[in-house]
N, C-alpha and C positions, 0 to 999 in steps of 0.2 A: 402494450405498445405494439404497433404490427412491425416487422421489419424494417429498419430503413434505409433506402439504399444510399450508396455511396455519393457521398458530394464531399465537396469541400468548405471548411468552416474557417472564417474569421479570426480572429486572433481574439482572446479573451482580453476585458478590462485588463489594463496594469496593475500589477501588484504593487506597483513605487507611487502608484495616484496618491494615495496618503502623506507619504513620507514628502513627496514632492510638494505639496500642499504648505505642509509645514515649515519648507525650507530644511530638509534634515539630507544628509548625504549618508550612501550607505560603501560601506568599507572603503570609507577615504575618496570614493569615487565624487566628484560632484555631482548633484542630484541629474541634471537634464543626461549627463554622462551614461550614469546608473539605468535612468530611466530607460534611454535608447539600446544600450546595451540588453536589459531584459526583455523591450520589445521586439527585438533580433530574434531573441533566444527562442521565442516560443514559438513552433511551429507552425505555421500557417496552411500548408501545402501540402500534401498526399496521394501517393504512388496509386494509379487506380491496381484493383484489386478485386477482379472479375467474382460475383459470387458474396461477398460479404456484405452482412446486417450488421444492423445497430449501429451505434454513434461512431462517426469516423475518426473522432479523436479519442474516444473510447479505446476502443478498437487499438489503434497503433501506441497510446499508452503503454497499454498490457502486452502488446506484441514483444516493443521494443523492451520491458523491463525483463521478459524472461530472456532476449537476445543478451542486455545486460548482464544479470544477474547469476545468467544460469549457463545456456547454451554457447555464449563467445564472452564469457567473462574473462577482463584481463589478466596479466599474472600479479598486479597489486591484487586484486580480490581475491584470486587464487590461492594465493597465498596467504588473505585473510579469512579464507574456509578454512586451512589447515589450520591454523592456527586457531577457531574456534573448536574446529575438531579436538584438538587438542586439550581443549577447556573441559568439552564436556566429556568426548572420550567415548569413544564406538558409533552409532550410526547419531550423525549429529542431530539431527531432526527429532529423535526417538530420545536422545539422551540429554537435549536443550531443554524440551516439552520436560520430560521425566526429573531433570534436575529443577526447574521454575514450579513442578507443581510441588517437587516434594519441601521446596525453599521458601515458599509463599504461603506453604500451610502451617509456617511453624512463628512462635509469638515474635519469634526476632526481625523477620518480614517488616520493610525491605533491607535491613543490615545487613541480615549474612546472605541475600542475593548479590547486593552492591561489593561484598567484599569477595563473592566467590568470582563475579565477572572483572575486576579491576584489572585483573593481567592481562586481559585482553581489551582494552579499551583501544589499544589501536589499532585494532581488527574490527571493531565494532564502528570504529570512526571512517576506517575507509569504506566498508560495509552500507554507513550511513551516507557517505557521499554519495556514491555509486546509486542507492534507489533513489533520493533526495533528486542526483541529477537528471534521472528520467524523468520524473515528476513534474518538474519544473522545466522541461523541454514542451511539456505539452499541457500545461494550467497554470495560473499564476499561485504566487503562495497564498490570498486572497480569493475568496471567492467562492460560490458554491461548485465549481466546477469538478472539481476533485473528487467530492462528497459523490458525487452522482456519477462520476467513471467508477467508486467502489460498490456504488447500488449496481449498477447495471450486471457486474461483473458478479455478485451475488446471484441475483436475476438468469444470469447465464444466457442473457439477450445479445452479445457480441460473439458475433459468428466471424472466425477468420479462415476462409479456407489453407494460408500459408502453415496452419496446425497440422492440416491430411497427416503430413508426414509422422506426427509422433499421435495420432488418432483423437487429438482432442482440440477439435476446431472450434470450440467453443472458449473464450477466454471465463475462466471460473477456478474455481479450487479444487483439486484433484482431490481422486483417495476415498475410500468407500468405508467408513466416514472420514471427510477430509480434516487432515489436524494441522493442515497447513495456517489457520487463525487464529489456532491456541500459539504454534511455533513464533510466529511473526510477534504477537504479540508478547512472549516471553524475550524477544531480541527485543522491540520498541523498547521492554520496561528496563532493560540492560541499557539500553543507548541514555533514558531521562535520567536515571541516577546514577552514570558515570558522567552526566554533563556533556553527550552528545548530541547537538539539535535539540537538545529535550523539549525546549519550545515547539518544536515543528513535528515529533514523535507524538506530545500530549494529545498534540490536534489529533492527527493522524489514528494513532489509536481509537478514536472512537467511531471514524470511519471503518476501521479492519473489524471491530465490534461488530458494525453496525452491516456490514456483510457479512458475517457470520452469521446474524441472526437473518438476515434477509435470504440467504441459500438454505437456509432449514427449512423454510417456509416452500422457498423456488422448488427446491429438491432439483435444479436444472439435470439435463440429460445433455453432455461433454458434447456428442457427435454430430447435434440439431439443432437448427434454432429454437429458443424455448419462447412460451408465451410469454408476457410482462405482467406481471403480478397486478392486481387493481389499484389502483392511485391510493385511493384509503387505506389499503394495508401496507407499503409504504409509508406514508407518513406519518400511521400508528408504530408502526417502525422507529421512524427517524425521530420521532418526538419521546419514544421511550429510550432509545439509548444514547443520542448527541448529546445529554447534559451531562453523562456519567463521565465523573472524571476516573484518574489511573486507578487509585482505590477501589471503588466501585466497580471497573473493571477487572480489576485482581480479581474480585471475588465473586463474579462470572464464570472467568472464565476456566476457576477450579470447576466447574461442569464441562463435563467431556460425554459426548462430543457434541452435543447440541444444548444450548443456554434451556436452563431451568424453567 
């Protein structure tokens, strides 16, 4: 894909088309209610931003989830890092990963995961609000839309120049090699068997997969726009790891750092 520059995009299909179809209301909401309200939610509009490639809602996605997540996270989340810290105890990132591989590898997998993460289920739940709600500011829960902000971002095809400042203007997974895919996905498999969003994790997860495998291939370079991999190896891609479900995952992603 060559760079693309900045426009501004439409609002993606509803994700309540369905349910509205059926006549089904969602959390007590009346359906047209629901509906309109989700179609508010989603983003339509975007701040220009002299300089940047790849997809515009791409792009502001990933911006916004590290704003989120990371750089102005509030003090609920705040305070639901420390309190994961405190689950696993020293650098959290290093001791999530280190505790999921060494928990997944043993027969009792997934019990004594579920029973080591249970204390913290409400650090996981605000955790999972908090990216949930990015997510859904900028694609609906339906659709391929999502799928394809996690390729790109494999890809390392979304250049933001508002990165300059911490030198990594490329939206992509840090870290040489990054183990930010093993991490995430040891929180996803924490949120489905405490019964957080699990439904919306399951999915998920094989997207965070399905970029993991797609950057090993990219190898993107953080400071430049990268080229876009060939359409065929993508969807050699997408067609080998979209059907795995969490099992099948599990036991990927005991390979560190690059899938087998």
């Amino acid at each position: 894909m060559s760079p693309e520059p900045i426009s501004r995009r439409t609002a993606l299909r509803s994700s309540l088309g369905v349910a509205a179809a059926a006549g089904l209301s969602v959390s007590g909401m009346p359906v047209a209610t629901a509906a309109a309200a989700a179609e508010r939610r989603i983003v339509t509009e975007f701040p220009d931003v002299p300089g940047m490639y790849g997809s515009r809602r791409a792009n502001e996605l990933w911006y916004q989830f590290d704003e989120v997540t990371m750089y102005k996270s509030d003090r609920e989340l705040t305070d639901a890092y420390i309190a994961l810290g405190e689950l696993f105890g020293g650098d959290l990132e290093r001791s999530a990963l280190a505790t999921w591989q060494e928990l997944s590898a043993a027969p009792e997998y997934p019990h004594n995961f579920a029973e080591f993460v249970a204390p913290a289920r409400e650090a996981f739940a605000v955790l999972s609000r908090a990216q949930l709600g990015v997510f859904d500011t900028y694609y609906h829960k339906r659709g391929p839309g999502l799928a394809s902000a996690f390729v790109d971002f494999g890809q390392g095809v979304l250049f933001d120049p508002r990165r300059a400042d911490v030198r990594s203007e490329v939206h992509s997974m840090n870290g040489n090699p990054p183990r930010g895919y093993h991490v995430w996905h040891a929180y996803m498999r924490a949120m489905m068997l405490l019964d957080v969003d699990a439904r919306r994790w399951r999915s998920i997860a094989r997207y965070n997969a399905l970029a993991w495998a797609v950057q090993t291939v990219a190898k993107p370079n953080l400071r430049t726009v990268n080229p876009e991999l060939p359409k065929a190896t993508v969807v050699q891609l997408a067609a080998t790891w979209l059907p795995r479900g969490p099992a099948q995952l599990d036991a990927e992603f005991q390979s560190f750092p690059y899938p087998r």
